[in-house]
RONU-377208 format. One record per residue (C-alpha): residue number from 1; z, x, y. Coordinates in Angstrom, 3 decimals. Example, Ala and Ser with C-alpha at 12.3 -4.5 7.8 and 13.67 -1.06 7.14 Angstrom:
2
pos->1	up->7.800	east->12.300	north->-4.500 .
pos->2	up->7.140	east->13.670	north->-1.060 .
END
This chain:
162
pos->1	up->-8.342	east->-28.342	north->-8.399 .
pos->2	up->-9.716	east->-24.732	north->-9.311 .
pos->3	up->-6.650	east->-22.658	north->-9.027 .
pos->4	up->-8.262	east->-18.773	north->-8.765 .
pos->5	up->-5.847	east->-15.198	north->-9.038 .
pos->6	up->-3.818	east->-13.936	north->-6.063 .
pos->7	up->-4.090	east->-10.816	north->-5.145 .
pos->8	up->-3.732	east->-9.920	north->-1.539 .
pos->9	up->-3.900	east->-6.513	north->-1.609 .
pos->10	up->-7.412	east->-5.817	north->0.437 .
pos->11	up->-6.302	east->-8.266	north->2.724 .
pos->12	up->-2.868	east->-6.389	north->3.266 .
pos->13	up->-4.564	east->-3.254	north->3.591 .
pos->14	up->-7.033	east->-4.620	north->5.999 .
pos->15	up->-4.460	east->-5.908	north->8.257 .
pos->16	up->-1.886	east->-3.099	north->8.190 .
pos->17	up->-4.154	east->0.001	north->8.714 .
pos->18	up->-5.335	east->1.489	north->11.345 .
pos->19	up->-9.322	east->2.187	north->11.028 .
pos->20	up->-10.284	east->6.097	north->10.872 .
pos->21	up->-12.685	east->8.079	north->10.104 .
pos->22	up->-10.640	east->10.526	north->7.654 .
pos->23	up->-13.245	east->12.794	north->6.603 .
pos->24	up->-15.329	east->12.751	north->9.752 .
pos->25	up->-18.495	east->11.124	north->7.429 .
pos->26	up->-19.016	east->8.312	north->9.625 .
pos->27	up->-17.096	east->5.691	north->7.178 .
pos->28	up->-14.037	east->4.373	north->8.663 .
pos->29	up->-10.940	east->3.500	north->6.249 .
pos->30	up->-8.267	east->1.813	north->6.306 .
pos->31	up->-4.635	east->4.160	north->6.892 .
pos->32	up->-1.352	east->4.195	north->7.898 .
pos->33	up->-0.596	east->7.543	north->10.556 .
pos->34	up->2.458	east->9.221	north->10.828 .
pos->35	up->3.405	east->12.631	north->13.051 .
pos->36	up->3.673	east->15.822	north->10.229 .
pos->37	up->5.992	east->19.138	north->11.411 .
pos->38	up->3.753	east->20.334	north->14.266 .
pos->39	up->2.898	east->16.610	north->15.630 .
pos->40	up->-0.346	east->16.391	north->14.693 .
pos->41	up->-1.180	east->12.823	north->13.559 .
pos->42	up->-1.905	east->12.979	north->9.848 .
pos->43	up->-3.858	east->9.608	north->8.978 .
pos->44	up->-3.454	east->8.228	north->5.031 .
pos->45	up->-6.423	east->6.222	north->3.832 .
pos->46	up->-5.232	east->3.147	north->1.570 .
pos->47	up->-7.448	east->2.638	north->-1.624 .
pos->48	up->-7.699	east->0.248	north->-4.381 .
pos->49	up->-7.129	east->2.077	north->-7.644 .
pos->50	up->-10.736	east->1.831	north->-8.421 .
pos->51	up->-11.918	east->2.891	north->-5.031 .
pos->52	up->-9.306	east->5.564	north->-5.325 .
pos->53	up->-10.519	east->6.485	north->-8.909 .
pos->54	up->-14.510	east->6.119	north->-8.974 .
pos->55	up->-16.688	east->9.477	north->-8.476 .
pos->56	up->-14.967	east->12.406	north->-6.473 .
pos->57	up->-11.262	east->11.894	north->-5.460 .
pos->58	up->-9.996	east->11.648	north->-1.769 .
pos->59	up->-8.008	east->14.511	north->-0.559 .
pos->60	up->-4.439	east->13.994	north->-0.137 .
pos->61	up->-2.549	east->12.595	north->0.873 .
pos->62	up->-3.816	east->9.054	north->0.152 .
pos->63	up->-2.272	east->5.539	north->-0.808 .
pos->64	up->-3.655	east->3.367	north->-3.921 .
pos->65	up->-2.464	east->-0.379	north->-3.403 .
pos->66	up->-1.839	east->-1.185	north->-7.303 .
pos->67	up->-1.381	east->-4.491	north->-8.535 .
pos->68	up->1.484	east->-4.498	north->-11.019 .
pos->69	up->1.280	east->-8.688	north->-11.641 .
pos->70	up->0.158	east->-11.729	north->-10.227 .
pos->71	up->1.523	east->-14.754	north->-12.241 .
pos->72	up->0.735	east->-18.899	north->-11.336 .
pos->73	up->3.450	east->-20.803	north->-11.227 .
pos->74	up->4.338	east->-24.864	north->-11.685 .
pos->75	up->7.678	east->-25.615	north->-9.892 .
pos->76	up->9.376	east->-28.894	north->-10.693 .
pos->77	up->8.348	east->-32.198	north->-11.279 .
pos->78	up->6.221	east->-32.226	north->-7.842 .
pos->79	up->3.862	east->-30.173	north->-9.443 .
pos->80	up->3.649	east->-27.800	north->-6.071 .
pos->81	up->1.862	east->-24.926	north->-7.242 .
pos->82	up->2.745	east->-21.160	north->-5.975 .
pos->83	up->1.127	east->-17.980	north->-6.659 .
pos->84	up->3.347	east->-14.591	north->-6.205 .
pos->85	up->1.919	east->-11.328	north->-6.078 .
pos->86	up->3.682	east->-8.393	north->-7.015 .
pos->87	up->2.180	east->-4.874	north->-5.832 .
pos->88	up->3.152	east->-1.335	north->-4.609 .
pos->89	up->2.035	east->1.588	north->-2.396 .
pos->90	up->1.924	east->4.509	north->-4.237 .
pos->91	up->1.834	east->7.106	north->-1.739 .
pos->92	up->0.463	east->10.723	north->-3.223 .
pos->93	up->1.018	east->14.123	north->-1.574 .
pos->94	up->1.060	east->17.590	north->-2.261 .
pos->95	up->2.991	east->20.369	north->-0.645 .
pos->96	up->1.271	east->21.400	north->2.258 .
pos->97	up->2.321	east->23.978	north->5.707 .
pos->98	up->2.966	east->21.069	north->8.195 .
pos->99	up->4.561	east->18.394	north->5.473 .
pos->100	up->8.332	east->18.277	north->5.109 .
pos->101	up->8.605	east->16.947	north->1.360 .
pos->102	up->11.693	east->15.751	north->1.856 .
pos->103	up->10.633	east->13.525	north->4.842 .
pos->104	up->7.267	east->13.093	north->4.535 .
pos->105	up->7.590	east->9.919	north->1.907 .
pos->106	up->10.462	east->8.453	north->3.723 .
pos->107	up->8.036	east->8.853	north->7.074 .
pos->108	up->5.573	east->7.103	north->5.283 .
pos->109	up->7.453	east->4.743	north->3.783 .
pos->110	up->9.026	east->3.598	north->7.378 .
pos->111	up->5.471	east->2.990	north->8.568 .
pos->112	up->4.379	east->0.584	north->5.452 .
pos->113	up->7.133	east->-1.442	north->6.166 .
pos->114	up->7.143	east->-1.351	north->9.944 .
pos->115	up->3.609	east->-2.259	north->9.578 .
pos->116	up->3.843	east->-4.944	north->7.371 .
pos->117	up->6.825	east->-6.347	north->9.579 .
pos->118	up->4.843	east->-6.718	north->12.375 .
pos->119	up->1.745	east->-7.950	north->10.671 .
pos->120	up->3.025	east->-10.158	north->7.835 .
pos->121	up->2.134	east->-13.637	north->10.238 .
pos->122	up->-1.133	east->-12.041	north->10.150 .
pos->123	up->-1.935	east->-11.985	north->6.514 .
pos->124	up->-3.678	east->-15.338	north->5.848 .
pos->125	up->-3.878	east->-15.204	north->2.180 .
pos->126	up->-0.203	east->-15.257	north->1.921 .
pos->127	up->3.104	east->-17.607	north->3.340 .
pos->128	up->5.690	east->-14.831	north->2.846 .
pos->129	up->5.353	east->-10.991	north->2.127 .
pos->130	up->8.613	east->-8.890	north->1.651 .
pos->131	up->8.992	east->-4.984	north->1.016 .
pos->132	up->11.189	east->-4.860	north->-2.595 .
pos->133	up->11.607	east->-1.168	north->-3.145 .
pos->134	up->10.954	east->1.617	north->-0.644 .
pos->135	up->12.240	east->4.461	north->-2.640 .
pos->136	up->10.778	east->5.197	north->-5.990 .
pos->137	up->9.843	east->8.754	north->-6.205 .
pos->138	up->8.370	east->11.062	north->-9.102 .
pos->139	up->6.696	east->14.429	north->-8.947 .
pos->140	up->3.831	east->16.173	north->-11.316 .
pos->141	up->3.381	east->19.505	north->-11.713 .
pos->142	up->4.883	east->22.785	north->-12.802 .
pos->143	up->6.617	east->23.886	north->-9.855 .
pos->144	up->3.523	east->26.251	north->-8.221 .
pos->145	up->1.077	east->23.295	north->-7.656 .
pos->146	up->3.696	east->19.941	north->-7.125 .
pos->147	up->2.201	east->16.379	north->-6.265 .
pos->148	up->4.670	east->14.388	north->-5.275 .
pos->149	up->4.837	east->10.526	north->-5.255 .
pos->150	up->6.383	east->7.756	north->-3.479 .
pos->151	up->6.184	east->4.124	north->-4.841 .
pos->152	up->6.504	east->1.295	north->-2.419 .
pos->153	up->7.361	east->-2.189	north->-3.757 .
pos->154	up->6.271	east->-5.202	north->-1.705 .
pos->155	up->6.483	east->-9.074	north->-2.567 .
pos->156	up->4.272	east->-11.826	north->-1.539 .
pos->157	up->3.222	east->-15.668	north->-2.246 .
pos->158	up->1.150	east->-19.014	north->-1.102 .
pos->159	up->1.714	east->-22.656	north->-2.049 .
pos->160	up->-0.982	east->-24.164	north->-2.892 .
pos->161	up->-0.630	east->-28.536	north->-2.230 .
pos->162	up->-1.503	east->-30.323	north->-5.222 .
END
């Protein structure tokens, strides 16, 4: 039995977002939409980090999907063999006109895990998927230009039959 790494995050992001065109170039991504102050649907592309990180950076806000560890497991004497699959949404955002910072995260947040409620049947790659943590937060800057981040902890695994 080959037993490969687990890491559902493309396959979460696929079956979350919504497809847009976010900078009107003709390439749909994948996002999550939320209203902003003025309800005007604001539409937050979902990146792996090196998507996220390779040539020219996307606007904000965006989401990178980060793996933070994907360890193989052996449970018992019945050898059944699970994979688990721990990643986040980091969520990045600057202060803008029509963003409430104090709501915006917490908007977006809502959405992940709505989104992942109503799709985690969906996600084939994985038996079980479970939001951890919606409410890590930490901010860069010096006050004048802020970014502000929101972390997003999610949970998932597959048994694998031996």
């Amino acid at each position: 039995m080959v037993i490969n790494s687990f890491d559902i995050r493309q396959f979460v992001i696929d079956q979350i977002g919504y497809s847009w065109d976010v900078d009107d170039d003709g390439t749909n991504e994948s996002t999550i939409s939320i209203t902003n102050n003025i309800n005007d649907t604001v539409y937050i592309p979902m990146y792996l980090p090196t998507q996220a990180r390779t040539g020219v950076l996307p606007e904000l806000p965006l989401i990178e999907v980060n793996l933070v560890t994907a360890p193989s497991k052996i449970a018992g004497m019945s050898h059944v063999l699970y994979d688990e699959c721990f990643f986040d949404f980091n969520l990045t955002y600057s202060n803008t006109d029509d963003i409430d910072i104090g709501l915006f995260g917490k908007k977006v947040a809502d959405e992940i895990c709505q989104r992942i409620h109503d799709n985690y049947v969906s996600v084939t790659t994985a038996y079980y998927l479970e939001v951890l943590n919606t409410g890590r937060e930490y901010f860069e800057g010096d006050g004048k230009s802020m970014i502000f981040h929101r972390v997003i902890e999610c949970y998932g695994n597959r048994y694998i039959s031996n």
